[in-house]
Backbone and ligand atoms as CSV (ligand in chain L), in Angstrom:
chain,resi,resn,atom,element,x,y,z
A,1,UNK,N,N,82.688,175.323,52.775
A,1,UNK,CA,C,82.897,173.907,53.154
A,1,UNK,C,C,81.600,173.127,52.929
A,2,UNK,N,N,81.460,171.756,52.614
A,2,UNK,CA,C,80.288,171.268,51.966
A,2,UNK,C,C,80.287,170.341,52.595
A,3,UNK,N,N,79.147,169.589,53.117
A,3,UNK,CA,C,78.546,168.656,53.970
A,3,UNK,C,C,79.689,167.472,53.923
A,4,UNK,N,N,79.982,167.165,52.932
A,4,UNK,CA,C,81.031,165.862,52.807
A,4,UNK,C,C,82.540,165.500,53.636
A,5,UNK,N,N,82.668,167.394,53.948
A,5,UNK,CA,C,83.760,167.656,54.659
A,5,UNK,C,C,83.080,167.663,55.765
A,6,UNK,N,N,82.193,168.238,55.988
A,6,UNK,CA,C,81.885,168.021,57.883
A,6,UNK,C,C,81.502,167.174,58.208
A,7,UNK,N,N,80.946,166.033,57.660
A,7,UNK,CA,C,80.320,165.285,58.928
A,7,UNK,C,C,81.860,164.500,58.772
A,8,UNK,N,N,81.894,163.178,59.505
A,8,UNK,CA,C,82.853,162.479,59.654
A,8,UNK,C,C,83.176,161.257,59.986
A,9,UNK,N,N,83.075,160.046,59.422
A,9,UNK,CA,C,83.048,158.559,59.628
A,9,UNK,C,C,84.337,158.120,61.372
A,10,UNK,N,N,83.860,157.613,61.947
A,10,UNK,CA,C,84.877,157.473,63.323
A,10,UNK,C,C,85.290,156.235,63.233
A,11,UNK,N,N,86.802,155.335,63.191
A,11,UNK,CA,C,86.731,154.126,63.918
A,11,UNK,C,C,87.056,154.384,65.195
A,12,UNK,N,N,86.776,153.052,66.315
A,12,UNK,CA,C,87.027,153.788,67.133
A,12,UNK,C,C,87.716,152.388,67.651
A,13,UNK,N,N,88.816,152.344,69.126
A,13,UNK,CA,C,89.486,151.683,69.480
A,13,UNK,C,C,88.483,150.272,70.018
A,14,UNK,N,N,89.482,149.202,69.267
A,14,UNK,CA,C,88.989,148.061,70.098
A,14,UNK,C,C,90.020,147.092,70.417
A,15,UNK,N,N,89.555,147.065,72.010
A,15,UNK,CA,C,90.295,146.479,72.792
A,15,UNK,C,C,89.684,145.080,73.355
A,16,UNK,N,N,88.981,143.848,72.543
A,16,UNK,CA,C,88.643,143.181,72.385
A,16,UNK,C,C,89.657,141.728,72.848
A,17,UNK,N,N,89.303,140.536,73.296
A,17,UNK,CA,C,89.931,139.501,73.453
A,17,UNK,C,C,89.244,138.218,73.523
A,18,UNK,N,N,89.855,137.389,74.053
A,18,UNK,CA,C,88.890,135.744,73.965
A,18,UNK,C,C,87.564,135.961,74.484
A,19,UNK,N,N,87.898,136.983,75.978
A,19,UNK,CA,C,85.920,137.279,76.484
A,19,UNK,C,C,84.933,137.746,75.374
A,20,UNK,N,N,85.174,138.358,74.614
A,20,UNK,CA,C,84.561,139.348,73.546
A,20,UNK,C,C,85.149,140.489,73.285
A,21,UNK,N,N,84.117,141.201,72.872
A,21,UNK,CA,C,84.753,142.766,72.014
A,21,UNK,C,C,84.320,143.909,72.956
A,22,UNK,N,N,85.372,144.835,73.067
A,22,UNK,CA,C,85.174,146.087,73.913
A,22,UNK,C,C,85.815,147.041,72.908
A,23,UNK,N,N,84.725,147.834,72.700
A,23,UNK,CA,C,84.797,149.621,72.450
A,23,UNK,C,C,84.726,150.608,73.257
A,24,UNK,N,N,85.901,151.149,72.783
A,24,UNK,CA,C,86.292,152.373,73.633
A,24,UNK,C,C,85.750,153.423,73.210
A,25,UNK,N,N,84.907,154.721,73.440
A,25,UNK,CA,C,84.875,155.885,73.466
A,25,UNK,C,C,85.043,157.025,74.064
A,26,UNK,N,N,86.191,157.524,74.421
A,26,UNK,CA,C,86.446,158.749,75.332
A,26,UNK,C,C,86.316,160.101,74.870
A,27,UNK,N,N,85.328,160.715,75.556
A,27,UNK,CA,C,85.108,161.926,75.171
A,27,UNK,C,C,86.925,163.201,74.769
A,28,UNK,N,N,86.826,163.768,73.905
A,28,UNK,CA,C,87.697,164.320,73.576
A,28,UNK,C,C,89.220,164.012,73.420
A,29,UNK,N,N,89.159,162.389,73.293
A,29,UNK,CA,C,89.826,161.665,72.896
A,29,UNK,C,C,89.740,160.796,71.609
A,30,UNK,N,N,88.473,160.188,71.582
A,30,UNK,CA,C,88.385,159.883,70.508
A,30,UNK,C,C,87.110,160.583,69.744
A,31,UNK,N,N,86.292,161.373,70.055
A,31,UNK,CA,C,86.018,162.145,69.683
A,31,UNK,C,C,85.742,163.643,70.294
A,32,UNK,N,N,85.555,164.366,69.278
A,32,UNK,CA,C,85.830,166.299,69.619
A,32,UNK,C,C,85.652,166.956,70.356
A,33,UNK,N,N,84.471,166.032,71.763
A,33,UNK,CA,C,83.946,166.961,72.435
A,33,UNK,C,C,83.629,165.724,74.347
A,34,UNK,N,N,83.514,166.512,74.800
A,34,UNK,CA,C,83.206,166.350,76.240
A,34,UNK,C,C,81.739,165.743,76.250
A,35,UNK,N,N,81.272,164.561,76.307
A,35,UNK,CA,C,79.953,163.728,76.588
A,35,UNK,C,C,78.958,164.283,77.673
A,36,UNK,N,N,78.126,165.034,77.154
A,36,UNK,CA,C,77.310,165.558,78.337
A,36,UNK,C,C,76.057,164.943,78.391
A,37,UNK,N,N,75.917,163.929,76.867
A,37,UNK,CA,C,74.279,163.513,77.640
A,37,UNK,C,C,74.172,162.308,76.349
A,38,UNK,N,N,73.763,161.452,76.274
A,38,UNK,CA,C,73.582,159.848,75.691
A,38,UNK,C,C,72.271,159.551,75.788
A,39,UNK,N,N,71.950,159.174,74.198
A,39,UNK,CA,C,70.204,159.072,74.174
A,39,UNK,C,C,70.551,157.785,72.871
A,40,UNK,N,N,69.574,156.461,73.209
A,40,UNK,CA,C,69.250,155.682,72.150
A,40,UNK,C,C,68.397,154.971,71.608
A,41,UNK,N,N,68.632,155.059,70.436
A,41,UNK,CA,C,66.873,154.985,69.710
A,41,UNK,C,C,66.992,153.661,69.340
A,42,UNK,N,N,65.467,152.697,69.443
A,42,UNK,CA,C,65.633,151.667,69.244
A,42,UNK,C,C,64.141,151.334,68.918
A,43,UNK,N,N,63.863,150.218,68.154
A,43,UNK,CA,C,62.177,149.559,67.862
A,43,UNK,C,C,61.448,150.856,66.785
A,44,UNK,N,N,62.697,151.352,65.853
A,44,UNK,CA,C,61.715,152.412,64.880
A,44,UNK,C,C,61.789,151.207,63.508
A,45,UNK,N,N,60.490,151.486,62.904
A,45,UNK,CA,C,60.204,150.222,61.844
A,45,UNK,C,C,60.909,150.644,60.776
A,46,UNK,N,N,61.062,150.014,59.864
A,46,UNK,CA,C,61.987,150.331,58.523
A,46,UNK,C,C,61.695,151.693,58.289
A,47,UNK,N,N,60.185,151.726,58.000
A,47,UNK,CA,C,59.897,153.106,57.037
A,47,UNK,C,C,59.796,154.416,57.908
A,48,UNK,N,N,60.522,154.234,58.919
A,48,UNK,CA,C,60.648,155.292,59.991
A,48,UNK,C,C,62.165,156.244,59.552
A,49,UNK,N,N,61.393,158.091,59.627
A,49,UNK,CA,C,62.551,158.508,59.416
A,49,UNK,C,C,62.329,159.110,60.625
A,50,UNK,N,N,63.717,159.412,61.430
A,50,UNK,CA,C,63.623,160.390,62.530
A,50,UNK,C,C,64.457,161.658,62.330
A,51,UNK,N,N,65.091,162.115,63.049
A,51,UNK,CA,C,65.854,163.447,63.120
A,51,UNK,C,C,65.422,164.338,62.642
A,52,UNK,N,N,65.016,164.893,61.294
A,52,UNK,CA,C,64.803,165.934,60.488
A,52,UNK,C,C,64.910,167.234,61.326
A,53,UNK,N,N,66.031,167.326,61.850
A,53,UNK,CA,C,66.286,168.605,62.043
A,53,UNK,C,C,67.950,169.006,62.197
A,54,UNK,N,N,67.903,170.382,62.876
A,54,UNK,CA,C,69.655,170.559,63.059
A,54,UNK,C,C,69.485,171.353,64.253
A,55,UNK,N,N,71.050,171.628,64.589
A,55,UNK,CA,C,71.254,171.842,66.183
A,55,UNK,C,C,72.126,172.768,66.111
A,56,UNK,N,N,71.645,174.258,66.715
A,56,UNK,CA,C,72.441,175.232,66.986
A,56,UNK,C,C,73.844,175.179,67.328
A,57,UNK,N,N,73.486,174.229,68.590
A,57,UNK,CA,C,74.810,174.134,69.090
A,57,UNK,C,C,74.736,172.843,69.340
A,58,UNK,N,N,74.468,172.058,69.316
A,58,UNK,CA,C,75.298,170.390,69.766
A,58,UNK,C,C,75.902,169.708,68.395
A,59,UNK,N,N,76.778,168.793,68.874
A,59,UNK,CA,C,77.840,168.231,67.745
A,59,UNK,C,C,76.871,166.846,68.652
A,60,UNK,N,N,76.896,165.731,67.142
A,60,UNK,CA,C,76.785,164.202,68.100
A,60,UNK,C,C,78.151,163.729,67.333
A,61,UNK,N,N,77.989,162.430,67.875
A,61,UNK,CA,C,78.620,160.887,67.152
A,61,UNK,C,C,77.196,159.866,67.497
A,62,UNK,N,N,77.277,159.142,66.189
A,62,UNK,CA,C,75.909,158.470,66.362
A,62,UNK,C,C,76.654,156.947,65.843
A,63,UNK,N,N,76.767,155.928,66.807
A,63,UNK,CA,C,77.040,154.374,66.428
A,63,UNK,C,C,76.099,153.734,66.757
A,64,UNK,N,N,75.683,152.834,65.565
A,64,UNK,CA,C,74.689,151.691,66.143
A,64,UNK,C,C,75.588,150.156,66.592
A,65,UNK,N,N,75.284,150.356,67.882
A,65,UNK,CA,C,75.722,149.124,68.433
A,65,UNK,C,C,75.207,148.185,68.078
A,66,UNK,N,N,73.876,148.501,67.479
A,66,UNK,CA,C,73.449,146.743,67.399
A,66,UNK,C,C,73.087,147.124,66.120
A,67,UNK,N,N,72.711,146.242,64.890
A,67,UNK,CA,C,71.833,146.840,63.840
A,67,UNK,C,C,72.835,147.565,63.038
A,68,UNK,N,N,71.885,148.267,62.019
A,68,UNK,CA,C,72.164,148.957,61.095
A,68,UNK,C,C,71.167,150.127,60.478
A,69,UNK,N,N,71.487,150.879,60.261
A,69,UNK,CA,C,70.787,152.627,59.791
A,69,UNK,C,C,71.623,153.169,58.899
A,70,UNK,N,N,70.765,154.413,58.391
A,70,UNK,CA,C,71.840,155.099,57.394
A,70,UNK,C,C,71.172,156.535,58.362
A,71,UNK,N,N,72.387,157.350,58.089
A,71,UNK,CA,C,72.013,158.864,58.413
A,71,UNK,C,C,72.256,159.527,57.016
A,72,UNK,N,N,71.171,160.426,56.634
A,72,UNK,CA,C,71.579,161.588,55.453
A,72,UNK,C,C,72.124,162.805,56.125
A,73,UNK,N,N,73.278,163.816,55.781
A,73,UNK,CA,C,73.615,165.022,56.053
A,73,UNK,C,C,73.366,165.788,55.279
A,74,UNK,N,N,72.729,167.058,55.747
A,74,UNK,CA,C,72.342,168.042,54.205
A,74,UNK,C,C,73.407,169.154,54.938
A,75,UNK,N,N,73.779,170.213,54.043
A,75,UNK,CA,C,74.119,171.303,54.930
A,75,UNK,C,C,73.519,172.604,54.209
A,76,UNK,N,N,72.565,172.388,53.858
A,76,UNK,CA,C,71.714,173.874,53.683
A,76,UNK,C,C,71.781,174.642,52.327
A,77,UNK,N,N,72.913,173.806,51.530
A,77,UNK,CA,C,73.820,174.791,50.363
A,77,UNK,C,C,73.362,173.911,49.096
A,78,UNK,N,N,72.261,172.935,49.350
A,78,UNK,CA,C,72.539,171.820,48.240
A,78,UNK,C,C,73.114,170.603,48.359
A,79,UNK,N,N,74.051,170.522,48.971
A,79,UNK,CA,C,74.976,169.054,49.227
A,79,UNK,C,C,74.424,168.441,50.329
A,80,UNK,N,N,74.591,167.259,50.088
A,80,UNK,CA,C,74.099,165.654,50.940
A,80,UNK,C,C,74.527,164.929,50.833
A,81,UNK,N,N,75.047,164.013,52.141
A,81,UNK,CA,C,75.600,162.898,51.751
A,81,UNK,C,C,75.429,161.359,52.645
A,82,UNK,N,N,75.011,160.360,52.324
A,82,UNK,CA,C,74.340,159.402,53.165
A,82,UNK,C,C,75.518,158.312,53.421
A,83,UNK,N,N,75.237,157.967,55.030
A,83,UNK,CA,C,76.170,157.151,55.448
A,83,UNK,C,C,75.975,156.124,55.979
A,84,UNK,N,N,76.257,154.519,56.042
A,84,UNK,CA,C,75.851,153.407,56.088
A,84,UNK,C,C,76.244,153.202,57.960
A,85,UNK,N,N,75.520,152.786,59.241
A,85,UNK,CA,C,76.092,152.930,60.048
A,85,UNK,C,C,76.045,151.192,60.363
A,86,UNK,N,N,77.017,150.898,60.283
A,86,UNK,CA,C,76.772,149.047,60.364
A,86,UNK,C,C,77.626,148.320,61.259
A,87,UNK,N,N,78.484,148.948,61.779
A,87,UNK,CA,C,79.462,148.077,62.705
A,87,UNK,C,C,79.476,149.194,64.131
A,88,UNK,N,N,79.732,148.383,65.618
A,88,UNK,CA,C,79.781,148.863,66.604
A,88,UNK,C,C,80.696,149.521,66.787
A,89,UNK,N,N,82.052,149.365,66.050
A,89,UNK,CA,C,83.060,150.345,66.275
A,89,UNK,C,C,83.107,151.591,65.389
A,90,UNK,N,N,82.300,151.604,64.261
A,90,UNK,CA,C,82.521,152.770,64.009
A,90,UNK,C,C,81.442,153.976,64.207
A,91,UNK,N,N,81.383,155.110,63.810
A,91,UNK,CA,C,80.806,155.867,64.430
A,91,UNK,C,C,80.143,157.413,63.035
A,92,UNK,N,N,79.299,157.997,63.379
A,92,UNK,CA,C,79.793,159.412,62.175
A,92,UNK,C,C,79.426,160.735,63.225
A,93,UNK,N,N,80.357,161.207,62.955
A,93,UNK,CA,C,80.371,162.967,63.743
A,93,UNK,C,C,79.956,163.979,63.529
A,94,UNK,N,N,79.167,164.341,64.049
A,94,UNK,CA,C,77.924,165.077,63.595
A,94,UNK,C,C,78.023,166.599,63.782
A,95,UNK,N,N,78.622,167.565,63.145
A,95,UNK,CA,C,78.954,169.334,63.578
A,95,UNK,C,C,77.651,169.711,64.060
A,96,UNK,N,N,77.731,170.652,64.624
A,96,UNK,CA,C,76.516,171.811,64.228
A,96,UNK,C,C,76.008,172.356,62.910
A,97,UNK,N,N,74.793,172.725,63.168
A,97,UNK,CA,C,74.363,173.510,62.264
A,97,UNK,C,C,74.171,172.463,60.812
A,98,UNK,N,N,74.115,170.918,60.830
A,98,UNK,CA,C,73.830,170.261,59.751
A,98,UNK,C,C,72.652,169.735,59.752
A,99,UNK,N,N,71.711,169.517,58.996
A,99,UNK,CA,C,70.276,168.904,58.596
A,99,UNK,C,C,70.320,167.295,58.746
A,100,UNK,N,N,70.060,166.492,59.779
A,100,UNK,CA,C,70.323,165.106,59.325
A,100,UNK,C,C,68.998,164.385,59.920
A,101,UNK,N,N,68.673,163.476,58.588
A,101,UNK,CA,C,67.656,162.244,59.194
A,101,UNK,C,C,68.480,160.926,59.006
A,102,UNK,N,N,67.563,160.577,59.983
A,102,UNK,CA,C,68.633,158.938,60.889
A,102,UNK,C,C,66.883,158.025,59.977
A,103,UNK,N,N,67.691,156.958,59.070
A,103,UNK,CA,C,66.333,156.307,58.631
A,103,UNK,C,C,67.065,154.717,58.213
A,104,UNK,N,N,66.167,154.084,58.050
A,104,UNK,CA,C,66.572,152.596,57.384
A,104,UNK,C,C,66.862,151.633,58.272
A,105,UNK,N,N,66.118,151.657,59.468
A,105,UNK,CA,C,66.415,150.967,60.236
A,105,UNK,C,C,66.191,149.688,60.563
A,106,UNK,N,N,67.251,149.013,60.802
A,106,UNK,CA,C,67.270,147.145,60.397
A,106,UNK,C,C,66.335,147.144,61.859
A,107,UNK,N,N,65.945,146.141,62.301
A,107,UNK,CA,C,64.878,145.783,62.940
A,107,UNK,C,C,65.399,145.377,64.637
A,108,UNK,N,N,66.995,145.014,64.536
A,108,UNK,CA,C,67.697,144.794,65.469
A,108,UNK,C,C,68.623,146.377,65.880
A,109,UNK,N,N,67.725,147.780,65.526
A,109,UNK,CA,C,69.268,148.283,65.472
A,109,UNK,C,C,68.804,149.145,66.972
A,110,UNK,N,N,69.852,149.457,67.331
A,110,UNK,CA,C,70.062,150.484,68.510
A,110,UNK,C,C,71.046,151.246,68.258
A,111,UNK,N,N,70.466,152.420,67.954
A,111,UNK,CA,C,71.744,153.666,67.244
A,111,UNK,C,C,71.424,154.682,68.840
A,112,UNK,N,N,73.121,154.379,69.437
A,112,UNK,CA,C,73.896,155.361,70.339
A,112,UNK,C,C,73.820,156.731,69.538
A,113,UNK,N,N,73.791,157.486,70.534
A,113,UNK,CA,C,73.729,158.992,70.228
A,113,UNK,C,C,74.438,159.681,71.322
A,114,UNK,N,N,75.824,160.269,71.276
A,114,UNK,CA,C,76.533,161.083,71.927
A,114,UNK,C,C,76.477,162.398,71.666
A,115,UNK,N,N,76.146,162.890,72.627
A,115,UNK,CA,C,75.962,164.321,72.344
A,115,UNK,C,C,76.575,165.457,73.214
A,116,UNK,N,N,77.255,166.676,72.609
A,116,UNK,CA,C,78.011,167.664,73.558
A,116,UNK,C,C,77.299,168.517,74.351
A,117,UNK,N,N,76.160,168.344,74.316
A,117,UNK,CA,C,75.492,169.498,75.314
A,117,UNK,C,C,74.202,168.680,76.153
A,118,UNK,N,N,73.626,168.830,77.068
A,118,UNK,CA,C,72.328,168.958,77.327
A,118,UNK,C,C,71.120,168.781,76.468
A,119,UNK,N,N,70.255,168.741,77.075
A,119,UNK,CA,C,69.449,168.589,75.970
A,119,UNK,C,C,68.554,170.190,76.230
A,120,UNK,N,N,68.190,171.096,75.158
A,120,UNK,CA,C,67.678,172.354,75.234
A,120,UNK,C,C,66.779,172.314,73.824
A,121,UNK,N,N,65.504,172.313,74.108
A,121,UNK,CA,C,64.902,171.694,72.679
A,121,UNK,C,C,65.159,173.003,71.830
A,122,UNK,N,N,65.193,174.323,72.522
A,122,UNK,CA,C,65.099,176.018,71.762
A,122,UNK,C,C,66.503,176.082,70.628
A,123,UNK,N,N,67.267,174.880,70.445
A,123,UNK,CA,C,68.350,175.011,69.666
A,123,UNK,C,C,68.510,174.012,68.732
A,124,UNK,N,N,67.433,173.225,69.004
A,124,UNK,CA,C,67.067,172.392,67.789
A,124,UNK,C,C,65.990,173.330,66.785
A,125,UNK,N,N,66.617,173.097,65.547
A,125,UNK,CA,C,65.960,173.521,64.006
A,125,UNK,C,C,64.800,172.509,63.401
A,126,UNK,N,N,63.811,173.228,63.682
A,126,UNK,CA,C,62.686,171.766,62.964
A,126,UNK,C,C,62.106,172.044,61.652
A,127,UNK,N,N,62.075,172.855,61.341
A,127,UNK,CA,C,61.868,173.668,59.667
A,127,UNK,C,C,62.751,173.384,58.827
A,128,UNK,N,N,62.551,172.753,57.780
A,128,UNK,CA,C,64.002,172.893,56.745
A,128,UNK,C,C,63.845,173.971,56.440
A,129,UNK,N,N,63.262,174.703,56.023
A,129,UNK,CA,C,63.008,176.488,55.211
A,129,UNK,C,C,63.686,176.893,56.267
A,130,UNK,N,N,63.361,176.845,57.197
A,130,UNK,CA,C,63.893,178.117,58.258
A,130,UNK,C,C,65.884,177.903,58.468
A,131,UNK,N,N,66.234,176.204,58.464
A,131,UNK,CA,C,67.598,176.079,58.812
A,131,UNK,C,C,68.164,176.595,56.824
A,132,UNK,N,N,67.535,175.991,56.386
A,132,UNK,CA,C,68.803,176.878,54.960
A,132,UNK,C,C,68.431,178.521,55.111
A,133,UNK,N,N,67.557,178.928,55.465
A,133,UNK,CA,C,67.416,180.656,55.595
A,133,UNK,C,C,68.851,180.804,56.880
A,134,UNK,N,N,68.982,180.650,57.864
A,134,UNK,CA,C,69.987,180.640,59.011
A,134,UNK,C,C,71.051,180.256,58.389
A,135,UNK,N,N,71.033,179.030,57.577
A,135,UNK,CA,C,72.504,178.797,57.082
A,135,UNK,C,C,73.051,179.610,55.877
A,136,UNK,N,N,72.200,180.301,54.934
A,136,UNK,CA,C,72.146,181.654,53.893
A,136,UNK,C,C,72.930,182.894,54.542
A,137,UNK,N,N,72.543,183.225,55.703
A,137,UNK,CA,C,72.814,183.881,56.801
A,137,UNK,C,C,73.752,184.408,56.972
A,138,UNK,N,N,74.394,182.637,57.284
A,138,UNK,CA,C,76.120,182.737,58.213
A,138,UNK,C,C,76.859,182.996,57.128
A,139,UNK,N,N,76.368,183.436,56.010
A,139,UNK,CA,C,77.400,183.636,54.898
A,139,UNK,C,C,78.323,184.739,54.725
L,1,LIG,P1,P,63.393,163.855,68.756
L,1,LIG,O1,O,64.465,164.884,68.769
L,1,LIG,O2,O,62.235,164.084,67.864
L,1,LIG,O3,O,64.011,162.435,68.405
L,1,LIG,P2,P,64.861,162.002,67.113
L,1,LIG,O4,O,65.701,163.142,66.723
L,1,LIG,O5,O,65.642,160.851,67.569
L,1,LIG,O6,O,63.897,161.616,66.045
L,1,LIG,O7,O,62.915,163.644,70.248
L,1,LIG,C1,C,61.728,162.979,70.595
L,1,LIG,C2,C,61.216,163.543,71.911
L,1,LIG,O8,O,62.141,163.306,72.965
L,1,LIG,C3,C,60.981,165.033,71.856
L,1,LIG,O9,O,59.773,165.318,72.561
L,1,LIG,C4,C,62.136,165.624,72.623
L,1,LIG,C5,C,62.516,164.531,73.597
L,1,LIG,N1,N,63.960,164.484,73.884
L,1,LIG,C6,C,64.428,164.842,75.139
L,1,LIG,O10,O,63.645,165.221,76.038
L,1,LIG,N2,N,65.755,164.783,75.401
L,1,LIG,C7,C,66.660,164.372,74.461
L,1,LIG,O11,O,67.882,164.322,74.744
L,1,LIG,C8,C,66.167,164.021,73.151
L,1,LIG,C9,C,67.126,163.575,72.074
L,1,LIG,C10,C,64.823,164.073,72.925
């Protein structure tokens, strides 16, 4: 399976009216997993890349509510694929075990980060050498 198939673009419900716009996100409803912990990044300058790593075990969904970013997905095999994150309702779903940097960040953005686990830094991958050796592995 190749990066293009796992990660995953989200819309997500809006239940919006004359007050304004409301987005819905319910854990394992509208997306795969049970919300155990919410982190968001905000005030990184254009030429800022963050993430460069992967996660044993946590899956995210990453929406920028405000702003705009791109995330790259690698999955260890060669394949990559970059995704534009520009509107509050939609979202991209993030498996385990994928390589992603969060970069390009418009100056207004605040990129939400949902995540299925805790935070346990011993299961985050910070080596690219070391996550394609692990992902060689699972073969
Ligand atoms: P880091 O994972 O490098 O951020 P990003 O992936 O967004 O570039 O995290 C920066 C610091 O914050 C690092 O010292 C770990 C800490 N941190 C937590 O304590 N809890 C968390 O949930 C996250 C995401 C980071």
């Amino acid at each position: 399976m190749n990066v293009i198939q796992l990660a995953q673009m989200l819309e997500f419900s809006q239940r919006g009216d004359e007050r304004g716009h409301l987005v819905i996100v319910e854990g394992m409803e509208d997306i795969p997993f049970e919300i155990k912990r919410i982190f968001y990044i905000y005030g990184s300058d254009h030429d800022v890349v963050r993430g460069q790593h992967a996660n044993r075990n946590s899956e995210f969904v990453l929406i920028n509510v405000a702003g705009t970013s791109k995330v790259r997905v690698k999955d260890g095999k060669g394949n990559e694929a970059i995704y534009s994150l520009n509107r509050p309702h939609t979202g991209i779903y993030l498996p385990r075990m994928v390589w992603k940097d969060m970069y390009d960040f418009s100056e207004d953005s605040v990129l939400l980060c949902l995540a299925s686990t805790h935070y346990d830094n011993s299961e985050y991958i910070r080596d690219y050498d070391e996550f394609v050796k692990l992902i060689n592995m699972q073969e």
